[in-house]
Short mmCIF file of the C-alpha atoms (twelve columns), coordinates in Angstrom:
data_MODEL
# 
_entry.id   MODEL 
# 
loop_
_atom_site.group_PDB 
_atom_site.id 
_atom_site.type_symbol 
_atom_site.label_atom_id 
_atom_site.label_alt_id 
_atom_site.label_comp_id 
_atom_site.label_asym_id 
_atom_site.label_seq_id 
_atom_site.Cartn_x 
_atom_site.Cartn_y 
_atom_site.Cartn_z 
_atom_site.pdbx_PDB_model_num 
ATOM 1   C CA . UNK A 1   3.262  6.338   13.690  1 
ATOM 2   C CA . UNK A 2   1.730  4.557   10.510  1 
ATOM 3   C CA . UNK A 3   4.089  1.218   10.034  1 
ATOM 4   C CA . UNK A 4   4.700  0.035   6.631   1 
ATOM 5   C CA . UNK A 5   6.280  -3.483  4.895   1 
ATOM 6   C CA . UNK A 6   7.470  -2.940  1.717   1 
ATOM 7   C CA . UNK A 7   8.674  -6.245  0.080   1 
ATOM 8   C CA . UNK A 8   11.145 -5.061  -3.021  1 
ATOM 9   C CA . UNK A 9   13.882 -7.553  -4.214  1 
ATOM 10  C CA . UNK A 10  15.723 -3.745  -5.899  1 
ATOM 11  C CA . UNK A 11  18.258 -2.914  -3.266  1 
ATOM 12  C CA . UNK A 12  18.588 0.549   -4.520  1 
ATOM 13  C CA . UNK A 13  14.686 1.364   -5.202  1 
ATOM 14  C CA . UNK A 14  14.165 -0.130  -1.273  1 
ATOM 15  C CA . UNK A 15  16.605 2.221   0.183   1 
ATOM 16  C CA . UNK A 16  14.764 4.729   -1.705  1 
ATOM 17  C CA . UNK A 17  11.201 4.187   -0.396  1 
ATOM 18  C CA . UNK A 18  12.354 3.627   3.190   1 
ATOM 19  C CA . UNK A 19  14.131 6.936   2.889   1 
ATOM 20  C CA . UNK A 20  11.406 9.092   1.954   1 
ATOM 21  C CA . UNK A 21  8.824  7.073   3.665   1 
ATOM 22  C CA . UNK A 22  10.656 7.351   6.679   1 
ATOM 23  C CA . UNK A 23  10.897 11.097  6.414   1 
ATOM 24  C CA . UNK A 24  7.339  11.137  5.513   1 
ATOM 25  C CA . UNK A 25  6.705  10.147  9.318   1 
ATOM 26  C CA . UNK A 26  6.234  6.287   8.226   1 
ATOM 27  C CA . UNK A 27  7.773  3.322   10.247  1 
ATOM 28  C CA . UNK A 28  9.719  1.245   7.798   1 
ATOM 29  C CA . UNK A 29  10.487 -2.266  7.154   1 
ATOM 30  C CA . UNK A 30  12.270 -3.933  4.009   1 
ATOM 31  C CA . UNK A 31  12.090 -7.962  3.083   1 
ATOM 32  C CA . UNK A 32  13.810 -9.168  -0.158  1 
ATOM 33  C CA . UNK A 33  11.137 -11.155 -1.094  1 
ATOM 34  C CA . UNK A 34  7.846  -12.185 -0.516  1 
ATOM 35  C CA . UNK A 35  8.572  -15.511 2.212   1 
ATOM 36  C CA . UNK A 36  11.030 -12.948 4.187   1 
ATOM 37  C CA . UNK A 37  8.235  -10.453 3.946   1 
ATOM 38  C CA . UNK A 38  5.662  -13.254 5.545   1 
ATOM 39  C CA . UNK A 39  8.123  -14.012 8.010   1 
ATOM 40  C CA . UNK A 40  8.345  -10.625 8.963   1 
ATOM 41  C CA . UNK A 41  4.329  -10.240 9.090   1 
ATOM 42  C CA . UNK A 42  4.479  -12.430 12.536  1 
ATOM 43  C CA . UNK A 43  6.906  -9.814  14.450  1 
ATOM 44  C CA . UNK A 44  5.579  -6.444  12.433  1 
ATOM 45  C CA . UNK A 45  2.007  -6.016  11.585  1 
ATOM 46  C CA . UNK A 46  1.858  -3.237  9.002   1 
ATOM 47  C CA . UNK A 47  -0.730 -0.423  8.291   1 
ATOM 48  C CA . UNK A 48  -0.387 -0.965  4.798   1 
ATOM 49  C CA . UNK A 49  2.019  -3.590  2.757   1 
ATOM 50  C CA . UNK A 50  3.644  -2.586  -0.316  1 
ATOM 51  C CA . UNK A 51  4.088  -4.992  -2.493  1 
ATOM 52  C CA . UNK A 52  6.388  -5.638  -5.851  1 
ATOM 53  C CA . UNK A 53  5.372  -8.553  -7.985  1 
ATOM 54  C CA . UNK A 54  8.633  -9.857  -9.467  1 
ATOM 55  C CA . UNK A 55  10.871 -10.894 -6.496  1 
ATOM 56  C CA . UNK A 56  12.798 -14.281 -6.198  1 
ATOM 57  C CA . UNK A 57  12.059 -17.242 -4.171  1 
ATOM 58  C CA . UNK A 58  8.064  -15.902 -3.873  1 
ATOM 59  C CA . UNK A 59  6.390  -13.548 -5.986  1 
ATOM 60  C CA . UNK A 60  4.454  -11.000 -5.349  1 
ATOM 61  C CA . UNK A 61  1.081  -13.094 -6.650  1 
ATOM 62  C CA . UNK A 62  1.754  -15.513 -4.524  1 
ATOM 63  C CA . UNK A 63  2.381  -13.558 -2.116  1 
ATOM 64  C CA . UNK A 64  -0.609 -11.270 -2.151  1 
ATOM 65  C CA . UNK A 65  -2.236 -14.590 -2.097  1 
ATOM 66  C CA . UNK A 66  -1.396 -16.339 1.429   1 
ATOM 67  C CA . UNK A 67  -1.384 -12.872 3.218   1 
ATOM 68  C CA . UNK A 68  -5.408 -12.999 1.718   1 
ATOM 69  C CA . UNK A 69  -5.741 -16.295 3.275   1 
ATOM 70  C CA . UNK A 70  -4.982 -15.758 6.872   1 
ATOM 71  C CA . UNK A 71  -7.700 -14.226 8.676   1 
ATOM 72  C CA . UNK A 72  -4.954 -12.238 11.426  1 
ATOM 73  C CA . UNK A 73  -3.512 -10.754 7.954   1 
ATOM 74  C CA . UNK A 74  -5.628 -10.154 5.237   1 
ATOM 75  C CA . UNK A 75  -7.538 -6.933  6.698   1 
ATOM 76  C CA . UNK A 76  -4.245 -5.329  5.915   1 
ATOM 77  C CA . UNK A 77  -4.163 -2.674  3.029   1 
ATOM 78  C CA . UNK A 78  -1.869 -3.764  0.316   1 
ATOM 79  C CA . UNK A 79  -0.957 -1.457  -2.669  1 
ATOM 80  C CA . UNK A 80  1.108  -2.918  -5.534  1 
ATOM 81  C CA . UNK A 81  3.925  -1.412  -6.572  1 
ATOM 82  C CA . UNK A 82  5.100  -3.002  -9.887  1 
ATOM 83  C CA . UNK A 83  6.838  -2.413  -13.289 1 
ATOM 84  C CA . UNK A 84  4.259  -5.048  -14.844 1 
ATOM 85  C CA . UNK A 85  1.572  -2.722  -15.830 1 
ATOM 86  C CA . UNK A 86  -0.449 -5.012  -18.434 1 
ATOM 87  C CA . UNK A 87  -3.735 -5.144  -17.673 1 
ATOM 88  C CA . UNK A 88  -4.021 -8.466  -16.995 1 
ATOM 89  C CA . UNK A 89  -1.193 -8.520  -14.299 1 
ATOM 90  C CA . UNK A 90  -3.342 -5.553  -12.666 1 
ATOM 91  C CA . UNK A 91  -6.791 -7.301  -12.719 1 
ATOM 92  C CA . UNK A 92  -5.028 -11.005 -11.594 1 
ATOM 93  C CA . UNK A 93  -3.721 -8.504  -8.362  1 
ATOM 94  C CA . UNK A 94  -6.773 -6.452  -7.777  1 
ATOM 95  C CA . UNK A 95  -8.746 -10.345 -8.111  1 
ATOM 96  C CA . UNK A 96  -6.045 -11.785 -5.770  1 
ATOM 97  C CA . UNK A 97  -7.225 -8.827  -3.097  1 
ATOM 98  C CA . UNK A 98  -4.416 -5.820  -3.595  1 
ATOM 99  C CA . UNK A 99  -6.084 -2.520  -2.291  1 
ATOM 100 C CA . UNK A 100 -4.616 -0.649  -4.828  1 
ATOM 101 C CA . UNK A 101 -1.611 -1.030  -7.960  1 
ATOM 102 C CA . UNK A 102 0.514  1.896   -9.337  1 
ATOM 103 C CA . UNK A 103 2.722  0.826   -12.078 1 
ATOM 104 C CA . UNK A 104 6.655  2.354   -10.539 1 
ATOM 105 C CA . UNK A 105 7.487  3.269   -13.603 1 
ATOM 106 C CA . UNK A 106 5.087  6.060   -14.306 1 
ATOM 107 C CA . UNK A 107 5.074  7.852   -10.693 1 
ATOM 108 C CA . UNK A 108 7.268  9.316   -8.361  1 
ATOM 109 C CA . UNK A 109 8.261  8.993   -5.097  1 
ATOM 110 C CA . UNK A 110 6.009  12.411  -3.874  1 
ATOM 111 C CA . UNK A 111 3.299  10.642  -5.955  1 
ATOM 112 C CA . UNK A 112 3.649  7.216   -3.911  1 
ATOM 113 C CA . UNK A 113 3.462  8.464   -0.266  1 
ATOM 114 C CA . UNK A 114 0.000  10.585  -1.369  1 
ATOM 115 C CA . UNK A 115 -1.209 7.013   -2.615  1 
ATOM 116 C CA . UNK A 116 0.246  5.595   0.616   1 
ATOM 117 C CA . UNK A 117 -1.532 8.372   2.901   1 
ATOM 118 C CA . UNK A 118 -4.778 8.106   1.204   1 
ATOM 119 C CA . UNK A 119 -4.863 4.644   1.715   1 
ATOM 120 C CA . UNK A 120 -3.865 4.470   5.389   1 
# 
């Protein structure tokens, strides 16, 4: 089973994805926030992180960031999942090392697992 970390400060959009992911045949964790979500990296190594940019306490940029700098981590896939689609918020995440971005806004649910399975 293909293990996911979704870091999403929405309470009601993370329900969401773990619900359908989960159904999808995904195993499914939820942080809060980017330091929860590298807290959680040392217990649960993901197939793919998916990653929001605006969460409290640490970002998804900075984020993105230290997972890139540690060498047991930054192999992992990670596809952004934001409501900041300006193009320079997509090229600083795609410079910082995302795999992928899809703006949440403009897709669906259905739309994110086939981006999820293509990438995994």
């Amino acid at each position: 089973m293909k293990k996911i970390l979704i870091a999403e400060d929405d309470k009601f959009l993370a329900s969401a994805y773990k619900l359908k992911l989960t159904k999808a045949g995904f195993e499914v964790m939820l942080a809060s926030d980017g330091n929860e979500m590298l807290l959680m990296l040392k217990s649960f190594v993901p197939d793919l992180i998916l990653l929001d940019l605006v969460m409290p306490v640490m970002d998804g940029f900075t984020t993105l960031g230290e997972i890139k700098l540690n060498e047991q981590y930054k192999k992992i896939p990670i596809l952004v999942a934001s409501n900041l689609g300006q193009k320079e918020d997509i090229d600083r995440a795609m410079e910082l090392g995302a795999s992928g971005f899809v703006v949440k806004s403009d897709m669906s649910l259905d739309d994110l697992i086939n981006k999820i399975n293509t990438m995994t």
